[in-house]
BAKOL-407816 format. One record per residue (C-alpha): residue in one letter; x, y, z. Coordinates in steps of 0.25 Angstrom, whole numbers, padded with zeros to 4 digits. Layout:
<rs>
[r a; [X; Y; Z]]
...
</rs>
This chain:
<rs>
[r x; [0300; 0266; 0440]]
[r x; [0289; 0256; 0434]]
[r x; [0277; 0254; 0442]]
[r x; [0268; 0241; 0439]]
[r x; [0252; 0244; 0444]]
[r x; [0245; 0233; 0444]]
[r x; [0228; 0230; 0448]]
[r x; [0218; 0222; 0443]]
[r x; [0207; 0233; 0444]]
[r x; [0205; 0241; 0430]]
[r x; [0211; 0255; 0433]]
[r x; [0200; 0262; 0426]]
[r x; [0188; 0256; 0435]]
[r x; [0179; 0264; 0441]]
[r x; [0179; 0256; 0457]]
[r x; [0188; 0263; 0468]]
[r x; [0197; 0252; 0466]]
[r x; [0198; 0254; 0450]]
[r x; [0200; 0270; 0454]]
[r x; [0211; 0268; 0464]]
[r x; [0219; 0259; 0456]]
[r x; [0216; 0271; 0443]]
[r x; [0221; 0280; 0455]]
[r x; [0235; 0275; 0459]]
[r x; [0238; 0271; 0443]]
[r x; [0235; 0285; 0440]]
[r x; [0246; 0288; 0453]]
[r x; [0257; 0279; 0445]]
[r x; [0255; 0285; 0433]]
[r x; [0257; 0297; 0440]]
[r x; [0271; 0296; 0442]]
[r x; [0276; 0294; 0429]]
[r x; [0286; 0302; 0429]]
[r x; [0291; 0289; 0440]]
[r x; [0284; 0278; 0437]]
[r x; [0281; 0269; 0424]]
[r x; [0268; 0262; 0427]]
[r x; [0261; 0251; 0420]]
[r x; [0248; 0242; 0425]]
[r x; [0242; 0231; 0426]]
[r x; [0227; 0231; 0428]]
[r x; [0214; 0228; 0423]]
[r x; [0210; 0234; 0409]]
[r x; [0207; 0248; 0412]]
[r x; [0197; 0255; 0403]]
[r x; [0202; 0262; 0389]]
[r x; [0200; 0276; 0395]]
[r x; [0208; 0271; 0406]]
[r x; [0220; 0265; 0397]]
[r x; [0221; 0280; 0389]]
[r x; [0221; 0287; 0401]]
[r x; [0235; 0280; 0405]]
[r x; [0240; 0279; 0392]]
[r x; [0254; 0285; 0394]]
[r x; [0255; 0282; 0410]]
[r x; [0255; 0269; 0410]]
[r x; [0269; 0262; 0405]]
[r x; [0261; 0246; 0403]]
[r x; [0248; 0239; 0406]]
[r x; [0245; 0226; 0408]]
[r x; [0229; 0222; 0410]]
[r x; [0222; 0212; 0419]]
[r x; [0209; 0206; 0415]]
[r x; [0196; 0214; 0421]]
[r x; [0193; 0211; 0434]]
[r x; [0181; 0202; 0438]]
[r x; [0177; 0204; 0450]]
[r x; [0173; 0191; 0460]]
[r x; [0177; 0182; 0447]]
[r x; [0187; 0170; 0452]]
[r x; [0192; 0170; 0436]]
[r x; [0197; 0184; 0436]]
[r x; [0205; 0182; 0447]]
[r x; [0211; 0169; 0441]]
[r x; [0215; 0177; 0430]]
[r x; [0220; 0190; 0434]]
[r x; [0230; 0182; 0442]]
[r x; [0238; 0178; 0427]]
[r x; [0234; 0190; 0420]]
[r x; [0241; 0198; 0432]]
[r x; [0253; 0189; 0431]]
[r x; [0254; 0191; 0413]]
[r x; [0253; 0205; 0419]]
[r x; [0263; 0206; 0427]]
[r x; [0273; 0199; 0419]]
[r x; [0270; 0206; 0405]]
[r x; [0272; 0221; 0412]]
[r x; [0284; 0214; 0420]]
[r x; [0292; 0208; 0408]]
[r x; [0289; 0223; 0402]]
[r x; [0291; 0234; 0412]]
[r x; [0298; 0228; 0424]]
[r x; [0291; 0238; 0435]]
[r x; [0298; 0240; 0447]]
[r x; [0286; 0240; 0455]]
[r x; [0271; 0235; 0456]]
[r x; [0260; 0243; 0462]]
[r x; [0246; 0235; 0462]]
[r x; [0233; 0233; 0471]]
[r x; [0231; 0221; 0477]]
[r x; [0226; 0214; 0468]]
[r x; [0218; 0199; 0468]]
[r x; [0230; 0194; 0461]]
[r x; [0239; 0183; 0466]]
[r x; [0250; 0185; 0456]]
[r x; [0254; 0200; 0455]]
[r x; [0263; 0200; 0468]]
[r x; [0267; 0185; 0466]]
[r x; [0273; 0192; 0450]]
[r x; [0277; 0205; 0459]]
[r x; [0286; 0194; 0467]]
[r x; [0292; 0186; 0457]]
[r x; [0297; 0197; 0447]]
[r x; [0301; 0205; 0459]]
[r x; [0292; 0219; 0457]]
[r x; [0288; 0225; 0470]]
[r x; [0275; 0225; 0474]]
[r x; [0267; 0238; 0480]]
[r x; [0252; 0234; 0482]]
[r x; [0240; 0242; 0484]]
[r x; [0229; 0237; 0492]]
[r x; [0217; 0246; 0492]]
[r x; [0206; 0236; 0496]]
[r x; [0208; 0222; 0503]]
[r x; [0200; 0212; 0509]]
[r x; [0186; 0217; 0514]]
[r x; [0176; 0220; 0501]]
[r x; [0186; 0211; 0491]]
[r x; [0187; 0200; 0500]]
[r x; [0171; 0199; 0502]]
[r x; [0168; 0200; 0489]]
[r x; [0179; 0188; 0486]]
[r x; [0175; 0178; 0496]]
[r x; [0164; 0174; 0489]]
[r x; [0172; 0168; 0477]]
[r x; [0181; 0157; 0479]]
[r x; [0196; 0159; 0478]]
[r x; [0195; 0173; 0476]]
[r x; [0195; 0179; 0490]]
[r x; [0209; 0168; 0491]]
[r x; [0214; 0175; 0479]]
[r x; [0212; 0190; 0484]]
[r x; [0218; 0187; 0497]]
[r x; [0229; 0179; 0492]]
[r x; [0233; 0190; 0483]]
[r x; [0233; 0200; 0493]]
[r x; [0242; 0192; 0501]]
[r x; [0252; 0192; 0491]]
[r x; [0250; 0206; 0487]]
[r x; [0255; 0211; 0500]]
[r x; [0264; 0201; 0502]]
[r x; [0273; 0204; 0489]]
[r x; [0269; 0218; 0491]]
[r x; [0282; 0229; 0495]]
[r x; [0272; 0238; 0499]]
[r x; [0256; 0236; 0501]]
[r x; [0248; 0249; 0503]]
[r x; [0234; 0249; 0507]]
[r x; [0221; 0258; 0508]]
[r x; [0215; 0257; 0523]]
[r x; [0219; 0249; 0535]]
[r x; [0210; 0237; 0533]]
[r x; [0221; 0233; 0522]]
[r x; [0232; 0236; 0529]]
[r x; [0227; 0225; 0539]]
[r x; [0223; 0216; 0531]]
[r x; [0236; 0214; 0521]]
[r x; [0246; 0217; 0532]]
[r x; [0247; 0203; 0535]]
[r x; [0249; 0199; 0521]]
[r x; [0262; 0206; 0521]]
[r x; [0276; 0202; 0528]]
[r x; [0283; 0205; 0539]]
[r x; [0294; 0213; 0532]]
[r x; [0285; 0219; 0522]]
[r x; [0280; 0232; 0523]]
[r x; [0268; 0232; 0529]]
[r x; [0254; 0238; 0520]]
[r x; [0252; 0254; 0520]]
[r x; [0239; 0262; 0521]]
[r x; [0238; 0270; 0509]]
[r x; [0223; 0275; 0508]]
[r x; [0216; 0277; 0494]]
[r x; [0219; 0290; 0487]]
[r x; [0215; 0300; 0478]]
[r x; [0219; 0305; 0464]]
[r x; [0219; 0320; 0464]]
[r x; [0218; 0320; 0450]]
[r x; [0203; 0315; 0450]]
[r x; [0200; 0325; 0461]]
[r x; [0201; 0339; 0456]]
[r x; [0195; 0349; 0468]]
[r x; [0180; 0355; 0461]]
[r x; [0171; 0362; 0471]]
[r x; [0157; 0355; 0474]]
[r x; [0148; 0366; 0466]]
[r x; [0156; 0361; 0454]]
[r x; [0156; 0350; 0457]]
[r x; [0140; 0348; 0459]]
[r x; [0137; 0358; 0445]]
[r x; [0147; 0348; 0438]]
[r x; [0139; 0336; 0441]]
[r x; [0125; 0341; 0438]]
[r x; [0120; 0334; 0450]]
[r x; [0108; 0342; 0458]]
[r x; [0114; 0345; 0470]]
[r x; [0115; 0362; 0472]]
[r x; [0129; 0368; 0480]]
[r x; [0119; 0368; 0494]]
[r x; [0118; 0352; 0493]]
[r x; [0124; 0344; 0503]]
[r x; [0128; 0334; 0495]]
[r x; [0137; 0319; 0500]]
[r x; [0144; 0313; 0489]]
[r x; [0150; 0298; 0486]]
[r x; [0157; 0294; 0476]]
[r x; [0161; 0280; 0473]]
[r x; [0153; 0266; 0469]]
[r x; [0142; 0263; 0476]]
[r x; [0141; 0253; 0486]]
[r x; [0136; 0248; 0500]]
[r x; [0149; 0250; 0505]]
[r x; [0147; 0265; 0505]]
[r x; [0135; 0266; 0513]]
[r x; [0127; 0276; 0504]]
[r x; [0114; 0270; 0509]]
[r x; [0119; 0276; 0523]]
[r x; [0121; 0289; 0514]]
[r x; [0108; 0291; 0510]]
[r x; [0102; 0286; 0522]]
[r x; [0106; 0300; 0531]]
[r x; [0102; 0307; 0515]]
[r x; [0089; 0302; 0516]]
[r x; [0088; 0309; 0530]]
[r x; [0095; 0321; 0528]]
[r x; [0090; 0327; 0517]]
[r x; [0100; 0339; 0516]]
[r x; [0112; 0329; 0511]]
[r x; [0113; 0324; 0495]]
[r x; [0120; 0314; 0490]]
[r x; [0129; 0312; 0478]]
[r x; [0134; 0299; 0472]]
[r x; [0143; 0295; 0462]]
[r x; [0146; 0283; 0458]]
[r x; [0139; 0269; 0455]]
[r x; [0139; 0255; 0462]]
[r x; [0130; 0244; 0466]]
[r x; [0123; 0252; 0475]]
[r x; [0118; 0264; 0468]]
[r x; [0105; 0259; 0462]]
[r x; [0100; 0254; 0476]]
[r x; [0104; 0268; 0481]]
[r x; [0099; 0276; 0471]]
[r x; [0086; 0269; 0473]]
[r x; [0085; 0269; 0487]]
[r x; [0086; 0287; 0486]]
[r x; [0077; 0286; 0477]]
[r x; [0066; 0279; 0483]]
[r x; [0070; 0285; 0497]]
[r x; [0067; 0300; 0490]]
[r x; [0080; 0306; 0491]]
[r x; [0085; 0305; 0478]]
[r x; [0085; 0319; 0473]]
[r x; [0097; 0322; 0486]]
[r x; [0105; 0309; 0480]]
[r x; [0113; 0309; 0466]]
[r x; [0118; 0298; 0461]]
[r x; [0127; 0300; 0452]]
[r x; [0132; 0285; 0446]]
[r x; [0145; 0282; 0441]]
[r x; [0156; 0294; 0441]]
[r x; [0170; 0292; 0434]]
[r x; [0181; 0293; 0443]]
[r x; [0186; 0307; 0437]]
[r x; [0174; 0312; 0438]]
[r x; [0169; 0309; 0453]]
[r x; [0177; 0319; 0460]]
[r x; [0166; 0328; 0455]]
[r x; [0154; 0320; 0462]]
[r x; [0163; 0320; 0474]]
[r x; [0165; 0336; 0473]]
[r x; [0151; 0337; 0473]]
[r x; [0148; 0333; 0486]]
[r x; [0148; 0341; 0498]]
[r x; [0154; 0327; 0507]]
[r x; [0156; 0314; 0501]]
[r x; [0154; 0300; 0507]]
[r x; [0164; 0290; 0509]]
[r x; [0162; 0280; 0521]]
[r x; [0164; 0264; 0523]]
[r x; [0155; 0254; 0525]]
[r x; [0162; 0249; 0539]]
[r x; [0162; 0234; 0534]]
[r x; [0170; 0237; 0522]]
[r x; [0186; 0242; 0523]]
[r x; [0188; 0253; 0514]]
[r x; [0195; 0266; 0512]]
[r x; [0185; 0272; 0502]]
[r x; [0195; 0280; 0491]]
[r x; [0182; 0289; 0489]]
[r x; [0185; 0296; 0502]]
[r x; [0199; 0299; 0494]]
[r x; [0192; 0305; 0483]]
[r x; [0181; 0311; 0490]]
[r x; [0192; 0320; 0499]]
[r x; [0199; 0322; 0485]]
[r x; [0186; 0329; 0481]]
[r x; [0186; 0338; 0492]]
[r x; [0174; 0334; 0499]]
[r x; [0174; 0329; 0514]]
[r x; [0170; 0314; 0517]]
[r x; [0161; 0306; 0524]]
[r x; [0169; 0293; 0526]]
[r x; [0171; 0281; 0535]]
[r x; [0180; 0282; 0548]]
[r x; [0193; 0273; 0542]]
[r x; [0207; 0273; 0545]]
[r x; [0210; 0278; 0532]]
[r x; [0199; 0289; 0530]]
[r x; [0202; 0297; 0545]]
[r x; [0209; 0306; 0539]]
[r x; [0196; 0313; 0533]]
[r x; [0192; 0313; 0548]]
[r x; [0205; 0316; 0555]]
[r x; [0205; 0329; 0543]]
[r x; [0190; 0332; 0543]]
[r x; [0190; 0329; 0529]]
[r x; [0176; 0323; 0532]]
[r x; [0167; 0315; 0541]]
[r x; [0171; 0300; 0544]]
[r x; [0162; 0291; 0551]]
[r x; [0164; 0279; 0559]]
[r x; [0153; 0272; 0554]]
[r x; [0145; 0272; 0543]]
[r x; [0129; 0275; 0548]]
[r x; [0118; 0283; 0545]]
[r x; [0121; 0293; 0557]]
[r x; [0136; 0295; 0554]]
[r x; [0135; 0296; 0541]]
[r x; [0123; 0308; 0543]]
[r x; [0132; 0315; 0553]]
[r x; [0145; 0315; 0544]]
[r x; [0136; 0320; 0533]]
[r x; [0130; 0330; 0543]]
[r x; [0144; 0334; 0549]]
[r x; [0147; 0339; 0534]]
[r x; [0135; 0346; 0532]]
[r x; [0136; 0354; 0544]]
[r x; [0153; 0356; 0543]]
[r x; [0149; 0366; 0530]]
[r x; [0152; 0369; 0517]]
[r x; [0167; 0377; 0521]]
[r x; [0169; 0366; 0529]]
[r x; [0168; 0354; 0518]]
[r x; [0176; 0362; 0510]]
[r x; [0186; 0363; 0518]]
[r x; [0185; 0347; 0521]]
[r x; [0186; 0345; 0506]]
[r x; [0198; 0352; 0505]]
[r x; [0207; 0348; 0515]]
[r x; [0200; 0333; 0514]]
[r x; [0204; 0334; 0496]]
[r x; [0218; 0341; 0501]]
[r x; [0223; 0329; 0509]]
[r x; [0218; 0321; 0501]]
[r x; [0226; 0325; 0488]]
[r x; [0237; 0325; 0498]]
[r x; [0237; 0310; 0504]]
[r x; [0228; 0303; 0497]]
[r x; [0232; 0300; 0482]]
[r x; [0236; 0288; 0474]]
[r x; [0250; 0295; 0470]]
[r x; [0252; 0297; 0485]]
[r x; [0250; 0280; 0486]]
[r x; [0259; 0280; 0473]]
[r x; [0270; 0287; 0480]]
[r x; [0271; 0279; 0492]]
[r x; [0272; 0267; 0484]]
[r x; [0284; 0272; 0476]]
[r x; [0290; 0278; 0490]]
[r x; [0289; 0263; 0495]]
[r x; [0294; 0258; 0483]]
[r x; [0306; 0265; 0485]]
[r x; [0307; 0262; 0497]]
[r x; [0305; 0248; 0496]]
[r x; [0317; 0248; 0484]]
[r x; [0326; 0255; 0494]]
[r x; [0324; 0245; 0505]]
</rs>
């Protein structure tokens, strides 16, 4: 079977959005032994384009994304078409797998050369549409392309249920309505490592007695770590472990320093994707919630479970499970009071007690949540769909 995949991200980026579309090329590639697969992207990195040397059957290549620029968009709209038809004429796929893309022309060729059309929809409307209002035409475009997306689409599957409202409208009647599939994990990127490793590995100063809440990810308001650190700069038992980099880090790195409480806060700046599950092990709880003005099922909860530690995350539909399992605490709103209680709840639980949390949280996990497990439901519809 010949599977076309097709986004306009690079695949070998370093945003969630760049990992998870990595992720569920990585799940293709996986079921070789089934599947011929060949991409259409934006122009991954050399290291990137050895590494699947061998997995992937053709590529075609998009030019690089601009964010906010009204010429990029003009143009990814032909380039997708030269795309298409080039890897088309060549390989004939019997299906094509994409995320929703801000790309009129990709289900309008899916429709005229008769290929179906199974559309991945991990974020929509919310933070994208804000940030193109302000650019004439754009905010048109982005909605217009997803209107057509679902509405060529056999099947559309979606991360959380502020998705799922908003684009079942866009399809028909008869259609089969859009599907919750929440982000996932690879298990590949997640080998188990016990936290004293963990911690010796990095070099970081934190000793086996620390208290320590990780996060991992870019850094932004949208995460509320200023809410973080205001219940550290009152308990001073708690330390604090942070990988990754964003727009926010310098302010927040200023403000522990001048508030005296840097020698309990490591920043640890950029991580590689491989290499963050050991930041993550480190950590004796992790941290995870939602700004509740945004929509968003944060993948990191995903990956922070896949590396054994328990959660302090945001109470979404989509995330209950860590509550309904105890793999966790989840608050119903993101404060300075609920966020030093969930803290304080972990603390006082104990060290057997997280483990075990870990455990079971990174068990269920590997079991329900992984980018084959999304790959194989699409191909079950597939099949179904074909039969029908």
């Amino acid at each position: 079977m010949k599977v076309l995949f097709v986004a306009s991200l690079d695949p070998s980026g370093t945003s969630g959005h760049n990992i998870a579309t990595n992720e569920v090329i990585s799940a293709l590639f996986d079921y070789r032994e089934q599947l011929d697969v060949s991409l259409i992207t934006a122009l991954p990195s050399p290291e990137y384009m050895a590494s699947i040397t061998g997995k992937v059957r053709e590529t075609e290549f998009l030019p690089p994304k601009k964010p906010r620029s009204l010429f990029w968009h003009i143009r990814v709209q032909f380039s997708m078409m030269r795309a298409f038809r080039k890897l088309v004429t060549r390989e004939r796929p019997d299906i094509v797998i994409t995320r929703l893309e801000k790309c009129v022309t990709l289900p309008l060729m899916t429709g005229a050369y008769g290929i179906p059309l199974y559309v991945l929809i991990r974020g929509h409307g919310g933070r994208d549409t804000k940030m193109l209002t302000g650019i004439p035409g754009l905010s048109v475009v982005w909605k217009l392309g997803a209107f057509l997306h679902c509405r060529a689409a056999r099947r559309v599957y979606v991360a959380y249920r502020e998705i799922l409202d908003a684009v079942a409208s866009y399809r028909k009647p008869e259609q089969p309505p859009p599907v919750i599939f929440p982000n996932a994990v690879n298990p590949r990127q997640f080998p188990h490592i016990s936290r004293e490793a963990a911690r010796e590995s990095l070099g970081v100063s934190f000793s086996n007695e620390d208290f320590v809440i990780g996060f991992a990810g870019s850094i932004k308001s949208r995460h509320c770590l200023d809410i973080l650190l205001d219940v550290l700069e009152e308990d001073s038992t708690v330390k604090l472990l942070v990988a990754g980099d964003g727009p926010e880090r310098q302010r927040l790195q200023t403000r522990v320093e001048n508030e005296g409480f840097s020698d309990r806060v490591h920043f640890a700046g950029f991580i590689p994707h491989a290499e963050i599950y050991r930041y993550m092990a480190a950590a004796n709880a992790l941290y995870g919630v939602v700004d509740p003005r945004e929509v968003e099922n944060p993948i990191k909860c995903y990956e922070y479970l896949a590396a054994g530690r328990p959660v302090i995350t945001s109470d979404k539909e989509e995330l209950r499970f860590i509550k309904d399992n105890r793999f966790g605490v989840v608050v119903d709103d993101v404060t300075r009071t609920t966020i030093a209680r969930a803290i304080a709840d972990l603390k006082n639980a104990g060290e057997e007690k997280l483990l075990e949390m870990g455990a079971t949280g990174r068990e269920y996990v590997l079991k329900h949540h992984t980018w084959d497990g999304l790959v194989n439901r699409i191909l079950q519809d597939y099949e179904t769909d074909r039969q029908s």
